[in-house]
MISENU-330728 format. One record per residue (C-alpha): residue number from 1; residue in three letters; y, x negated, z. Coordinates in steps of 0.5 Angstrom, whole numbers, plus 500, padded with zeros to 3 digits. Layout:
% MISENU-330728
NUM; ALA; Y; X; Z
...
//
This chain:
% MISENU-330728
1; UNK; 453; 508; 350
2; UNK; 447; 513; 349
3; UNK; 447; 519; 352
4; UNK; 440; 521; 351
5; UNK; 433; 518; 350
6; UNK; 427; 520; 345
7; UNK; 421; 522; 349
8; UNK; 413; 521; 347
9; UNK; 408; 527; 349
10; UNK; 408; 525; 357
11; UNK; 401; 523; 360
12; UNK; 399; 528; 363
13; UNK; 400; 533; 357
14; UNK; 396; 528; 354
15; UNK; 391; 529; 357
16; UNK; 390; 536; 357
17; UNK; 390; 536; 349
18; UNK; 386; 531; 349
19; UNK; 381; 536; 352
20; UNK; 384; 543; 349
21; UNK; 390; 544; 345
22; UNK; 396; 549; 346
23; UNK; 392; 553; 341
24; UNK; 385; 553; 345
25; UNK; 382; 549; 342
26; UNK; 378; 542; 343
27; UNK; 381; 537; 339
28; UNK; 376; 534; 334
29; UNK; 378; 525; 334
30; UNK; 377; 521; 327
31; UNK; 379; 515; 326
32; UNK; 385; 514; 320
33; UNK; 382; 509; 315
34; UNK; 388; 508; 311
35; UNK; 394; 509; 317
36; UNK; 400; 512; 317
37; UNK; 399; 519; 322
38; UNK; 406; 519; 326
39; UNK; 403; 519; 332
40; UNK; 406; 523; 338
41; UNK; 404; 520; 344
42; UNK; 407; 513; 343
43; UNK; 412; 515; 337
44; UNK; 410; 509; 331
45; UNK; 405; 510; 327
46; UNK; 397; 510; 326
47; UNK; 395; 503; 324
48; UNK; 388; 503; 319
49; UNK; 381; 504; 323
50; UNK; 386; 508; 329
51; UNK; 382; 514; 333
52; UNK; 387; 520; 332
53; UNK; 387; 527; 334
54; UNK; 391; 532; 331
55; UNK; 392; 538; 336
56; UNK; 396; 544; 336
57; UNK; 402; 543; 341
58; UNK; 407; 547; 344
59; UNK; 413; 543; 345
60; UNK; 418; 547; 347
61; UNK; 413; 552; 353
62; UNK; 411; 545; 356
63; UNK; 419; 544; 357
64; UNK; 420; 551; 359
65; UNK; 415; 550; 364
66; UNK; 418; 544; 368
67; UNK; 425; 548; 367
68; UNK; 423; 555; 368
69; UNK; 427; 557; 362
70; UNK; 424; 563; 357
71; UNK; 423; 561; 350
72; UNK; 421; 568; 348
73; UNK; 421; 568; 341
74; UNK; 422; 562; 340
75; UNK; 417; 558; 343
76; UNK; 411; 555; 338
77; UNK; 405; 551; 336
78; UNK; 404; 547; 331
79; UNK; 400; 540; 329
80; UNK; 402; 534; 331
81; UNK; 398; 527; 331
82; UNK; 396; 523; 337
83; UNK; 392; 517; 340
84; UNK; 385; 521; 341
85; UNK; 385; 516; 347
86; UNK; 390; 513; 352
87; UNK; 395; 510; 349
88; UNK; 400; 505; 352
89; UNK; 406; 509; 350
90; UNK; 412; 507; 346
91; UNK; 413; 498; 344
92; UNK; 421; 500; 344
93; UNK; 422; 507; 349
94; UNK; 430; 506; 347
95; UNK; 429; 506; 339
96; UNK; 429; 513; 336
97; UNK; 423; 513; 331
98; UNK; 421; 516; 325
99; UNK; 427; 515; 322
100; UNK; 425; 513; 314
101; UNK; 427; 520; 312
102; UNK; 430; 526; 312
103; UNK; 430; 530; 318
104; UNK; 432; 537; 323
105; UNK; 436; 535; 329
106; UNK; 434; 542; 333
107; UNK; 439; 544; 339
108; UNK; 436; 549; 345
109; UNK; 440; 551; 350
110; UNK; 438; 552; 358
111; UNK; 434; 558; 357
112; UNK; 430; 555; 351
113; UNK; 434; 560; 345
114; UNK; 436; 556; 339
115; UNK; 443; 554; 339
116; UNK; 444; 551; 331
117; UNK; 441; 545; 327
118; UNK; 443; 540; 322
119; UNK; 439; 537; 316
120; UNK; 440; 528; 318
121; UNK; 440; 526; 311
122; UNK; 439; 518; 312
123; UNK; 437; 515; 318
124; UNK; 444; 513; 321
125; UNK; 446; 521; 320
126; UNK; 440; 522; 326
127; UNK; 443; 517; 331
128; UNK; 450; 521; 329
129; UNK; 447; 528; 329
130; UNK; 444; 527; 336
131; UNK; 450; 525; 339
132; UNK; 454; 531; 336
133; UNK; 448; 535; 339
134; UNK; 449; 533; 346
135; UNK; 457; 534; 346
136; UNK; 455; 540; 346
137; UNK; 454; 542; 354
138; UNK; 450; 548; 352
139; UNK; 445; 543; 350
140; UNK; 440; 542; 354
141; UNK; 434; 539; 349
142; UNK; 434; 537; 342
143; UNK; 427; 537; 337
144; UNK; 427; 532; 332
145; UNK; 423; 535; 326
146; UNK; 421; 533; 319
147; UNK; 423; 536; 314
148; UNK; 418; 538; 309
149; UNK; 414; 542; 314
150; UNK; 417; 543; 319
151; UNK; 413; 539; 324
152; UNK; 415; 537; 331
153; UNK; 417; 530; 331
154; UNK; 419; 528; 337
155; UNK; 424; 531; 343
156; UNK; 430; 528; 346
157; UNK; 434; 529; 352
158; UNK; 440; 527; 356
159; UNK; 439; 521; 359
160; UNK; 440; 523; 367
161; UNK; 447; 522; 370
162; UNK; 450; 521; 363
163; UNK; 454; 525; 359
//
């Protein structure tokens, strides 16, 4: 059984970055012609003629916010692809996306520090390399990262009640 959930930017974040990024920045929408940008807000990505905006995001300083964890240095923003208008979220919540290529599981504790990360070479290496993450009881969140630069991809948590 799977113990934890990918989770998209959630609505309300959406909204915010929408208008100002996490960099200050109002977002500057385009429409992507050829598709492909891995968009965020509903983890699939960009068809052909899609309206996108890329915008600076902050993923672990929203989560310590809801948590009250104090990432310090660890927290930072990077540029991540969304809808530039609402979206309807994930078509299959419980599927992991973005799965076609190499990818970092980063693992946080609590208190938002870094506890260790693991390169997940193919795509059946990620579903493995979360559930090894979150044997660990110290780990409260996962990033899932692209490997070529690093960008944020998606989080994953827990999933409440499971362990």
């Amino acid at each position: 059984m799977t113990t934890y959930t990918a989770r998209p930017i959630g609505a309300a974040a959406l909204k915010e970055l929408r208008d100002t990024d996490d960099a200050g920045r109002r977002p500057v929408p385009l429409t992507d012609e050829e598709g492909g940008s891995p968009l965020r807000c509903c983890l699939r990505r960009a068809e052909p003629g899609e309206r996108v905006a890329l915008v600076s995001y902050a993923p672990l300083r929203r989560w310590a916010r809801e948590t009250g964890a104090d990432p310090g240095p660890y927290d930072e923003t990077g540029p991540v692809f969304v809808h530039g208008d609402d979206c309807a979220g994930p078509a299959a919540p419980d599927a992991l996306p973005f799965t076609n290529a190499r990818r970092v599981v980063r693992r946080y504790s609590a208190a938002g520090h870094i506890l260790g990360g693991r390169l997940a070479e193919a795509p059946a290496a990620l579903g493995e390399a979360l559930t090894e993450a979150f044997a660990d009881p110290e780990v409260a969140l996962v990033h899932v990262r692209a490997v070529e630069y690093g960008c944020f991809l998606y989080e994953v948590r827990r999933v409440p009640g499971l362990r």
